[in-house]
N, C-alpha and C positions, 0 to 999 in steps of 0.2 A: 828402135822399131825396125831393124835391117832384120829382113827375110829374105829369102831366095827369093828369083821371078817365078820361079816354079809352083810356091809358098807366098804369093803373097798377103799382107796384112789384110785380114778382114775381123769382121764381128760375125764369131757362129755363135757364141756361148751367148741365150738370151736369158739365163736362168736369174739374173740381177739386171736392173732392177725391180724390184717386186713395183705393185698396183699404191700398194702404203708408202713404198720408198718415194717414189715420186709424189705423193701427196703432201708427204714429211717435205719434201725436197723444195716443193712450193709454201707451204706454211713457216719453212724458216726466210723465204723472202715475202711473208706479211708480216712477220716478226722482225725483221731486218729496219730499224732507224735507219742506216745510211743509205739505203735503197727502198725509196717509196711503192707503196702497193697501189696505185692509180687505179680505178674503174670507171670514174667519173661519176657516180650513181650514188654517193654519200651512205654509203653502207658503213656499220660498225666492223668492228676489228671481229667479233663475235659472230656477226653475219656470214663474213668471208670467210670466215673457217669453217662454219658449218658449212658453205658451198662447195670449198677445196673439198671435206670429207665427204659430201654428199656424190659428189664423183662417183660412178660404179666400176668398184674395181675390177667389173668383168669387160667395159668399154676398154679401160686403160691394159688391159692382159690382148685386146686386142691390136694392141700394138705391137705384141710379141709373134702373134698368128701372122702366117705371111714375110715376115720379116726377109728382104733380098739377101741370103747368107753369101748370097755366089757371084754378087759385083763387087765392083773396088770400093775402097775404104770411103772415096773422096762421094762417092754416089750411096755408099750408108750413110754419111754425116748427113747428106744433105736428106734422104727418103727420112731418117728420125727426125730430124730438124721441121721438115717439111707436115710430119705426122703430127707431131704435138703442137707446135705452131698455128698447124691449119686448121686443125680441127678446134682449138682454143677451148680445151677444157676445163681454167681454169680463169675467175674472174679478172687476174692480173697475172703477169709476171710467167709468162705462157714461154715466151723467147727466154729467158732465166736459165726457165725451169729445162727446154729444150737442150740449153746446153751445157747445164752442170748434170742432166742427167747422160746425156751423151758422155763428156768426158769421163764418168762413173764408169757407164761402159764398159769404154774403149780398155780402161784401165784396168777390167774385170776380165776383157779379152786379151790380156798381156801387155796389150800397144800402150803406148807414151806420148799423152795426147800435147800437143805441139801448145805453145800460149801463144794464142791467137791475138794479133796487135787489136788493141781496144779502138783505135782510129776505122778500121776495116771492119769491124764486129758490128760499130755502133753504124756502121752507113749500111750496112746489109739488113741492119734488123731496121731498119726503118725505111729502107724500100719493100724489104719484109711486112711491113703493117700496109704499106701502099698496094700493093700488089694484092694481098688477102683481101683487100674491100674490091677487088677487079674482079676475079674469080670466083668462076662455080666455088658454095660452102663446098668443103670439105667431108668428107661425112666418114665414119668406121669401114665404109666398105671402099673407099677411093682413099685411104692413107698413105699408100704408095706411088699415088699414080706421079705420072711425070710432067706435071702440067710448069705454069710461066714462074709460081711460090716454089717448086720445086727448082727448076732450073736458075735459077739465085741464088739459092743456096749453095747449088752444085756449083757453080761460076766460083764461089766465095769459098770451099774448100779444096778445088782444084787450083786457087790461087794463092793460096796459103801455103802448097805443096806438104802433104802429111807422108810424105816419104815412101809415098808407095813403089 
């Protein structure tokens, strides 16, 4: 991932992943045995999939609209992380889906997403869940904003250092 300072790494290319690809990307972690689908709410396996596809893939293209192409890398992971997360479009697996679509990305924009220690991953997404029950919902037109679920995340890829 070495660029110039001049040049450095960002996400401009939103064109992957698509509105399906993310819903795909959440429905193979309700399909995942070794990673449970949790909602609390005793829904069937059959239920939650119709809600993952009932998603409006014009909500989720709304995550491409606006997107910051022209800050650092460390402050996209965290605006995407902070978008899908926040907004919790899907019954479970919201943090997952965040960031194996993230790494999709990065890796669609050239970059070489860093493997993030699971120790740090796992304590971020769970002040991550603390934090989202503090805060104004999140809604389609505030996906970006820079609020306290935001700045966690950003803490958490600026300390990971992504080589910008």
């Amino acid at each position: 991932m070495s660029q110039s300072n001049s040049n450095p790494p960002r996400i401009s290319d939103l064109s992957t992943p698509t509105p399906e690809a993310i819903k795909y990307r959440n429905t193979q972690f309700l399909n995942d045995p070794e990673q449970p689908y949790k909602t609390g709410m005793g829904e069937n396996r059959e239920d939650l999939r119709r809600q993952i596809w009932n998603v409006r893939n014009g909500d989720l293209r709304r995550l491409f609209y606006n997107f910051p192409t022209k800050e650092s890398l460390s402050r996209q992971c965290a605006h995407w992380t902070h978008a899908i997360v926040g907004k919790h479009f899907f019954p479970d697996a919201n943090h997952r889906t965040a960031i194996a679509t993230l790494r999709q990305l990065m890796r669609n924009n050239g970059l070489n997403p860093p493997v993030w220690p699971v120790d740090k991953l796992n304590s971020v997404r769970d002040d991550s869940h603390d934090i989202r029950q503090e805060i104004d919902p999140v809604r389609l037109d505030t996906l970006y904003r820079q609020d306290s679920l935001h700045n966690r995340w950003y803490t958490f890829f600026e300390a990971v250092q992504l080589n910008e």
